[in-house]
C-alpha positions as CSV (number, residue, x, y, z in Angstrom):
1,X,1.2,8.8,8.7
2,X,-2.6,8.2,9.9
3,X,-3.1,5.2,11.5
4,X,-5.4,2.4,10.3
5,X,-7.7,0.8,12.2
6,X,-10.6,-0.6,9.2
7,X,-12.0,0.5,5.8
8,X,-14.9,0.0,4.0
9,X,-15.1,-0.3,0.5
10,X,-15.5,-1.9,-2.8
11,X,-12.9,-3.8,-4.4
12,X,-11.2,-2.4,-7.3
13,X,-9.9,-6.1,-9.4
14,X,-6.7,-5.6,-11.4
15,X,-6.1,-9.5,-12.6
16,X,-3.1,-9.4,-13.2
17,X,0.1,-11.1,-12.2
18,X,3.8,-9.5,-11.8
19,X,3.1,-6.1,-11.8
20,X,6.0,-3.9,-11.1
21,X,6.3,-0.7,-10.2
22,X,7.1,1.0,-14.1
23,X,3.9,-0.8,-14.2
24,X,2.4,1.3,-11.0
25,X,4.5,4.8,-11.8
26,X,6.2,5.3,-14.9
27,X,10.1,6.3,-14.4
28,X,9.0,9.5,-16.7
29,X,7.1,10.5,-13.4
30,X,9.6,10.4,-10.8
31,X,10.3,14.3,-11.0
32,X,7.6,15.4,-8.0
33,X,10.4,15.3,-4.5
34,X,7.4,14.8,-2.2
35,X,5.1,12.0,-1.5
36,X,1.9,13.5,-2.7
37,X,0.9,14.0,-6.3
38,X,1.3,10.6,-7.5
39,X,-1.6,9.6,-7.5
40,X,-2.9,10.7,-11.3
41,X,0.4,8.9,-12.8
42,X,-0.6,5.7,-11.3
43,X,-1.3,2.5,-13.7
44,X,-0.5,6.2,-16.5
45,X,0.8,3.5,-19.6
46,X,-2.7,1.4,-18.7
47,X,-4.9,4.1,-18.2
48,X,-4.1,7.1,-20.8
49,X,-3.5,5.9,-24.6
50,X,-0.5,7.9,-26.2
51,X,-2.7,10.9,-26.2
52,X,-3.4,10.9,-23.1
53,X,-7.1,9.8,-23.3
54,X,-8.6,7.2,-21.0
55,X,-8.8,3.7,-22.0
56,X,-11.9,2.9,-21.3
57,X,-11.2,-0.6,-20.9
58,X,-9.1,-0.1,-18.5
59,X,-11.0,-0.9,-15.2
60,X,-9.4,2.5,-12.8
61,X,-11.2,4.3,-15.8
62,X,-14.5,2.7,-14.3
63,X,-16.6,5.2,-12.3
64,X,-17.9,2.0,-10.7
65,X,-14.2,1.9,-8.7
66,X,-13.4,5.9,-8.4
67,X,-13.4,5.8,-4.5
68,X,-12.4,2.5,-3.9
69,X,-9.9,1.9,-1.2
70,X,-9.1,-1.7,-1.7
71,X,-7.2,-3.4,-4.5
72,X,-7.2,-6.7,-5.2
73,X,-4.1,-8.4,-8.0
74,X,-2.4,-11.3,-8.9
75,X,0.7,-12.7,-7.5
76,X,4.3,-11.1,-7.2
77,X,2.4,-8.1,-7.2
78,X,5.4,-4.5,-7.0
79,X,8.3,-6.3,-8.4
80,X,11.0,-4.9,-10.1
81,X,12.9,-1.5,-9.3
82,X,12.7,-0.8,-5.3
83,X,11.0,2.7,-5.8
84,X,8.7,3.8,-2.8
85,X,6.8,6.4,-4.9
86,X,4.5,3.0,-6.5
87,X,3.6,2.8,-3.1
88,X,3.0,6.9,-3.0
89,X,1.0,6.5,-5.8
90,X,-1.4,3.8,-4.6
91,X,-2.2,5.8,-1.3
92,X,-2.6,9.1,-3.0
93,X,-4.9,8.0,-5.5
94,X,-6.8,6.5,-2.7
95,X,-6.1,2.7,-1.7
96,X,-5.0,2.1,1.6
97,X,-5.3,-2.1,1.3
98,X,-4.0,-4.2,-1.4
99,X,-4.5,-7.9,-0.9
100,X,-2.8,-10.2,-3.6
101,X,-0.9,-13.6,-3.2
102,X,2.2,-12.3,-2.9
103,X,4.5,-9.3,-3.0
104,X,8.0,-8.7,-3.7
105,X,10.0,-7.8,-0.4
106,X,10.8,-4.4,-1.0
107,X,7.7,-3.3,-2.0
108,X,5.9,-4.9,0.6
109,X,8.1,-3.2,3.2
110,X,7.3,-0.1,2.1
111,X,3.8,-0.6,2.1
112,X,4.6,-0.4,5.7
113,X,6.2,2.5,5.9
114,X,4.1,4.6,4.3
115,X,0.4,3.2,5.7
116,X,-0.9,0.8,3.2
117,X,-2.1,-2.3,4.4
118,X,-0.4,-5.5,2.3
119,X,-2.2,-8.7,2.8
120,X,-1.1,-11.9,1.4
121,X,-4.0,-14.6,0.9
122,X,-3.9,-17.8,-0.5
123,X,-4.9,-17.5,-4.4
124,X,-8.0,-19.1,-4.3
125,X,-9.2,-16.7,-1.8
126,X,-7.8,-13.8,-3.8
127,X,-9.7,-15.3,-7.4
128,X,-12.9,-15.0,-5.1
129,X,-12.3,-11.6,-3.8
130,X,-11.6,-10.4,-7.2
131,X,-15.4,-11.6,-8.4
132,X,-16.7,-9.8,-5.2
133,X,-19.1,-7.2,-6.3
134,X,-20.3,-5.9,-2.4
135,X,-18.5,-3.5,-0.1
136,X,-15.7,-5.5,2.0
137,X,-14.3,-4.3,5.3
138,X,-10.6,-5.0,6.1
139,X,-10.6,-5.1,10.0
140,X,-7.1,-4.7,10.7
141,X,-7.5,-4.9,14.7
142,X,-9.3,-8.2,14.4
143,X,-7.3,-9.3,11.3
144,X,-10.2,-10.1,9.3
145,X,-11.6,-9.7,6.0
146,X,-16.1,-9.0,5.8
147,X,-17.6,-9.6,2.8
148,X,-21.1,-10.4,2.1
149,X,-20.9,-14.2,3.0
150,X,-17.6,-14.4,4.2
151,X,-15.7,-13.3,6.9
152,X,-11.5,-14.3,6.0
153,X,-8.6,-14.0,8.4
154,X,-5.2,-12.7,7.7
155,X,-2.0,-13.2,9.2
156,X,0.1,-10.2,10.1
157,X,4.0,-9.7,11.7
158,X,2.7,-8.1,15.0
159,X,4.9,-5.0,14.8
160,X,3.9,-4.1,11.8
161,X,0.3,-4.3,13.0
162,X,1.2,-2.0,15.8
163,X,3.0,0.7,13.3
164,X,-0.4,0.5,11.1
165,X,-2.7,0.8,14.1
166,X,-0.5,3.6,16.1
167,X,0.6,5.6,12.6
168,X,4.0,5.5,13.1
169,X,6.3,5.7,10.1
170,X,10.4,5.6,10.6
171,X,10.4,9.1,12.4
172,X,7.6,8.5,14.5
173,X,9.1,5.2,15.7
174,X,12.5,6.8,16.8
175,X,10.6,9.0,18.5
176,X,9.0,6.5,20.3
177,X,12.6,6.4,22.2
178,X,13.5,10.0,22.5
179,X,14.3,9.6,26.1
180,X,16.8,6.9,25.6
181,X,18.4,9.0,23.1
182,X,18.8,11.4,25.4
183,X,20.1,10.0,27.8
184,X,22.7,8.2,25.5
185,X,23.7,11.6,24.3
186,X,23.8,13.0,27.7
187,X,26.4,10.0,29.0
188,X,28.3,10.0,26.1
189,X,32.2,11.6,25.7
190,X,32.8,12.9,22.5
191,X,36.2,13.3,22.1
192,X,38.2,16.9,22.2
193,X,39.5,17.9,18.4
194,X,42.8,19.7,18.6
């Protein structure tokens, strides 16, 4: 997992409220056993009509968003089923923040895990973000939020600040203890099988 630090970037607004994650990645696209590849299935039922043809209402099918990194939504947004590849498919089409006024708790968690930064603002502050037309920085160091006339702070669990900043997904935070393991391993008795 990279670490995060800050990014730069125009907001991409999806208005809307209780997305969940057939919403995010349809269940017909949970073949693919790695993280990676997600990324064109993302939003697919909103995106592609039933011939697979953009919508061109839909607003990822703006060219004014293509490398945006920063997704703004309503509230409750990743509800429903508990799968971690809606989260794969946000970061490998691109977004690395998605700020909304809430999220549901497994989705959020594995935001997390995985590197995207979840922030949770009240919803006025989202409604504004969601009219902002200028690049925004998300400083994740600082906890603060730069746009044009603004600058907004965000609250953040401290540990999960430290396992965005330092990169560290599950693995890399075991690792982080190693030694103790090590040790434990080295002290322990593991009893004789006859």
């Amino acid at each position: 997992m990279e670490s995060f630090k800050q990014v730069s970037s125009i907001v991409t607004p999806l208005d809307k409220v209780n997305v969940d994650t057939d919403q995010i990645v349809p269940k017909q696209f949970l073949k693919l056993v790695q993280k990676s590849g997600f990324g064109k299935f993302l939003f697919f039922n909103w995106r592609y009509d039933e011939n697979e043809n953009k919508k061109s209402d839909f607003i990822l099918n703006d060219p004014k968003y293509e490398n945006s990194k920063i997704l703004v939504t309503g509230d409750n947004f990743g509800c429903g089923s508990s799968r971690e590849h809606a989260v794969w498919a946000l970061l490998d089409y691109g977004f690395s923040v998605i700020i909304a006024p809430s999220f549901a708790d497994i989705f959020l968690s594995n935001c997390f895990k995985n590197g995207i930064l979840p922030i949770s603002l009240d919803q006025k502050i989202v409604e504004k973000l969601l009219r902002e037309n200028e690049v925004v920085t998300v400083d994740l160091e600082n906890q603060l939020i730069k746009t044009s006339s603004d600058e907004i702070s965000f609250d953040i669990d401290s540990y999960k600040k430290k396992i965005l900043l330092e990169g560290l997904d599950d693995i890399a935070q075991t690792f982080q203890y190693e030694d103790k393991i090590v040790e434990f391993e080295k002290n322990s008795t593991v009893p004789s099988v006859l």
